[in-house]
C-alpha angles and dihedrals in degrees: 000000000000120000127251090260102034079063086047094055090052085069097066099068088038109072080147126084090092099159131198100085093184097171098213114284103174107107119227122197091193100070109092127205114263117229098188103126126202124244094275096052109260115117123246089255100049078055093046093046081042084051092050089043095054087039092052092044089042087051091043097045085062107052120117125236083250097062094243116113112222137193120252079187106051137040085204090067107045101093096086103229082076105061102019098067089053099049095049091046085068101023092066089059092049102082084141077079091076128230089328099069096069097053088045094053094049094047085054096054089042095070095043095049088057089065094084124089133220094266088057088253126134105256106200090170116234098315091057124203129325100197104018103172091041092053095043091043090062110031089059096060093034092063101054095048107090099015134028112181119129094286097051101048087044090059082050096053096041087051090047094050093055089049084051089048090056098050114112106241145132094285092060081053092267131151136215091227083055107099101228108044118126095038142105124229142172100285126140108209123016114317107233111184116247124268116235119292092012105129115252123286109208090187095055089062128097120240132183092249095064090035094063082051090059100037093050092048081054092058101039084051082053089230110171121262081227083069112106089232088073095051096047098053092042091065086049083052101047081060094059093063136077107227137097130248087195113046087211090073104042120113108200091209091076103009095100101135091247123128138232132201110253124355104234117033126076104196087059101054105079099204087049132206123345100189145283108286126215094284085048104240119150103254123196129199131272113238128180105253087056094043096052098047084049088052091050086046104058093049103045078047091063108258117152112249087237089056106125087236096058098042080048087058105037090051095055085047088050097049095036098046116125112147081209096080147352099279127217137085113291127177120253090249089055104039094103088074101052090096094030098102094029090142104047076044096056094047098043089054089038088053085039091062094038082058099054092035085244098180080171144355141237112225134144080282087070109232117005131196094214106173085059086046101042086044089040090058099041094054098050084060099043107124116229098254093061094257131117129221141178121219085215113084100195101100096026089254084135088075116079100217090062101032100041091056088055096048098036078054092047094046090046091058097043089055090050099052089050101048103028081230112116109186139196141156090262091057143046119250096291095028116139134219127167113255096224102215 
């Protein structure tokens, strides 16, 4: 059995669980079909409802008798409440899967639901928990999807209050001159912050990936944007962008609008540092997974779509958008990370422009239709089992049962865009269900 901190050291190449997969549910009028047809005659959406198909069946075809779904890659991965929340987030929305798919999905919130004692507290049994915000984040949307009685709002309740109690704020000893308060990270117990003098803990601190974990549990849970929790990650948001409240202070050399992961740490922040800028603070570089969940997030906090934060951002996610890679400036030490976490690239900038009710983009490529490029490009990668890999090990994404939930999410909401038509195993072709983030 791993240590304590031997499980600790498995976060720092995540930055991925990131768990609520909600595959884009808000139904747009505005996106037209596309008619374009490939070479052999079938048009871009019949591949993208055969690539769901293979995905569901692939998904399917690896769930436990328990109803858990487990890693054959990673030890990290194995216990079953790690994996089986972020499949079923993407697998609800995958009828294109057939009968199979909502057996599957019970099964599956079955066993979550089972996690919860007596009491209507989590029980994660005596290991605990790996990826505690990501699981919570996700099993308390999961299993509300289908079914909302008592018990099943109770599981939600008792999944949400474990993300709340992970959240670093003033009652875990956290201020809001800390840079990181208001955030979530990769901790896995609650992150009390460090007395004087106590070394540094990374995986106490909060980061934008596991933020965009907590605030979209929040609004699945349809928790009001009046709620603290909203204001105090929003501060810890605000800190992942560059960008200026006051004018005075901008520095246009770094001020793009674009967001990082974490504001003080350059090991974490995979494009690296960009500079010091005339105040002499240490500056990193915007990339598009970051952007895209800082975009999400200023939006599901709240912010107007006219705030000057979120145009800032939006307009970095518009003129950097290429569904080929993971865009931004990253240093050359760092530029074999630039495609390590793709598909949790390709769904955070497919939800980003879910968010904003992007239909296309403006970039130096003039007008783009993003969600047929983006669908075009998964699908050419798509494996022929159904499953998606990355060749890059960094964030896990070579294992299938990471990487396949991303790019099936991805591929849903692209489809959707497209067609108008948001479907899932609770509702006909051209249903609709709030996303919920």
């Amino acid at each position: 059995m791993p240590t304590p901190d031997a499980r600790a050291f498995l976060h720092t190449a995540l930055c991925l669980l990131a768990a609520v997969v909600f595959a884009g549910c808000a139904k747009d009028e505005s996106a037209p079909p596309n008619r374009a047809a490939a070479p052999g005659g079938q048009g871009l959406i019949e591949r993208v409802d055969a690539a769901l198909a293979r995905a569901a069946r692939f998904l399917v075809d690896r769930q436990s008798p328990d109803g858990a779904w487990r890693s054959q890659t990673y030890g990290c991965f194995r216990d079953g409440p790690e994996l089986t929340p972020h499949v079923l987030s993407c697998l609800f929305f995958l009828p294109q899967g057939g009968e199979a798919v909502r057996p599957a999905f019970d099964r599956g919130a079955t066993y979550m639901m089972r996690l919860i004692g007596a009491d209507g507290s989590v029980q994660a049994g005596p290991r605990g928990l790996n990826f505690p915000v990501f699981t919570a984040g996700s099993a308390s949307r999961v299993v509300v999807l289908e079914t909302r009685d008592e018990a099943h709002l109770r599981a939600r309740d008792a999944w949400l209050a474990l993300l709340r109690g992970l959240q670093l704020t003033e009652a875990l000893g956290w201020a809001p001159t800390d840079p990181c308060y208001g955030g979530w990270g990769f901790a896995i117990r609650p992150p009390h912050k460090p007395r004087r003098g106590e070394p540094r803990d990374r995986f106490v601190e909060a980061n934008l990936v596991a933020s965009i974990f907590g605030i979209g549990a929040l609004r699945s849970a349809r928790v009001p944007t009046s709620d603290p929790a909203y204001r105090d990650v929003l501060v810890f948001v605000k800190r992942c962008q560059n960008f200026p409240d006051d004018p005075e202070t901008a520095d246009p050399r770094f001020d793009d609008g674009g967001f990082f992961f974490i504001p003080d740490d350059p090991l974490q922040n995979k494009a690296g540092i960009a500079g010091t800028d005339r105040r002499g603070r240490t500056r990193f570089h915007s990339y598009g997974g970051m952007t895209a969940d800082g975009l999400r997030a200023l939006v599901r906090c709240g912010l107007a779509p006219d705030h000057p934060r979120v145009a800032a951002a939006r307009r970095w996610l518009e003129t950097h958008f290429t569904a080929t890679r993971n865009p931004g400036i990253f240093e050359p030490d760092r530029e074999v990370l630039r495609d390590a976490t793709y598909y949790y690239y390709s769904w955070a900038v497919a939800h980003a422009f879910l968010a904003v009710r992007a239909t296309h983009v403006e970039g130096p490529r003039g007008r783009v239709d993003w969600a047929a490029e983006l669908a075009e490009e998964l699908v050419r990668r798509q494996k022929p089992d159904g499953s998606w890999t990355n060749r890059y090990t960094d964030a896990k994404e070579d294992d299938p049962l990471v990487a396949t939930p991303w790019a099936a999410a991805a591929l849903a909401i692209a489809r959707g865009m497209r067609t108008g038509q948001h479907t899932s195993i609770g509702t006909p072709c051209g249903g609709s269900r709030p996303s919920g983030q």
